[in-house]
N, C-alpha and C positions, 0 to 999 in steps of 0.2 A: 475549475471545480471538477471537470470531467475528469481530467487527468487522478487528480486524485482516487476518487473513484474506482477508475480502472484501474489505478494500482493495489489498493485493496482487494478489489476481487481477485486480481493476481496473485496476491500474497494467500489470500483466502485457497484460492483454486492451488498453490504451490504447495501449500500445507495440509491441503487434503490426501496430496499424490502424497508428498513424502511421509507423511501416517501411514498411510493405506499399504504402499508397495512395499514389501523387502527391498533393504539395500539401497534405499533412496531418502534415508533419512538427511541427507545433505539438504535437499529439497528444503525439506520443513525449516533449515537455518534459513535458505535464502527467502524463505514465505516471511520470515519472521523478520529480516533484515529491511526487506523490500516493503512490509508495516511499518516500521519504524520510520521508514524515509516517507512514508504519502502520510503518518501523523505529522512528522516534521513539517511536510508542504503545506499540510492542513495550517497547522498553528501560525505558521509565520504568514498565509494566506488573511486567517483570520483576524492577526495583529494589527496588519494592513488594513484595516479596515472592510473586509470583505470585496464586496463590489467594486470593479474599477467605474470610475466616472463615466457618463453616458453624454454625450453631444446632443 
């Protein structure tokens, strides 16, 4: 779940640069790609039943 996480803020943080700065609007593609992929992880995270088993 961490992982996911922190790929969001990533995407978050990637798409604020490529808004914000000239000439870096490439950025905001990879903010928006690199969402797309930690929704992915999310969903098929969540499919799974969430929590892995506990010993």
């Amino acid at each position: 779940m961490a992982w996911i996480l922190f790929l969001v803020l990533v995407a978050i943080v990637l798409g604020l640069i490529g808004v914000a700065a000239k000439g870096l609007l490439y950025l905001l593609f990879i903010g928006i790609l690199v969402l797309l992929v930690a929704v992915a992880l999310g969903g098929a995270r969540f499919r799974q039943g969430g929590r892995p088993p506990t010993r």
